[in-house]
N, C-alpha and C positions, 0 to 999 in steps of 0.2 A: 948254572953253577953260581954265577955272583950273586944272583938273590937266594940261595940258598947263603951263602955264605953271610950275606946283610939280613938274613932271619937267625943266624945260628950267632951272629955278634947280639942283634939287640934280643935273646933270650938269656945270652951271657949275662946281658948289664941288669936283666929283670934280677936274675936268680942270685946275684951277688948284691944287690941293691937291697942292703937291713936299715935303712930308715926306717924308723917307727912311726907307727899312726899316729894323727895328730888331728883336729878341726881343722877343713880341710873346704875351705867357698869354693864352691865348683863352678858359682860364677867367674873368679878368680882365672881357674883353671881354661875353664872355655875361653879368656881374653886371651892368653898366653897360646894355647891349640891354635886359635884364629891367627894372630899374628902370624906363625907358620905359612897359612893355606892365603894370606890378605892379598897377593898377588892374584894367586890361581881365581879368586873371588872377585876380586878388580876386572881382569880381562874376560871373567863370563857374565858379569853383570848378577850374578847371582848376590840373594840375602841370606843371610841366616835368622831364622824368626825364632829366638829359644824362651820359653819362660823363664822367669826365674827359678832359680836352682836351689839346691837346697847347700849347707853345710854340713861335713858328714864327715865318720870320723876314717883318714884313708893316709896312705902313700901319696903325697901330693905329685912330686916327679912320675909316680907312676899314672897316676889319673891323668898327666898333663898328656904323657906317653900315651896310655889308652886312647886318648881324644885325635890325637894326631893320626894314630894305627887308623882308626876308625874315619879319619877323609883322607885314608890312602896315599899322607905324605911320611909314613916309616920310612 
């Protein structure tokens, strides 16, 4: 029930969140995601090896969002 409730809060903050697109460094983005997970990343010894990324035209709060969903610290 709580992670339904912590899935139905952060589709709220998607669905109400009207920033508009803008150039958008997604290497930017991925420092910001990483600071999140830098712990979880610290105690596994784990790296992240990303190429460069590109700048693209997006939601940056949401790209930042999407990156984080996507290593499971939503």
């Amino acid at each position: 029930m709580k992670e339904l409730l912590v899935d139905l809060l952060a589709y709220s903050k998607f669905s109400s969140n009207r920033e508009e697109f803008s150039q958008t460094d997604m290497n930017a983005v991925l420092q910001e995601a990483c600071a999140v997970i830098a712990k979880e990343l610290e105690d596994t010894g784990a790296r992240l090896m990303v190429p460069p990324l590109p700048v693209i035209k997006a939601n940056t709060s949401l790209m930042v969002e999407l990156l984080k969903t996507l290593s499971g610290t939503h």
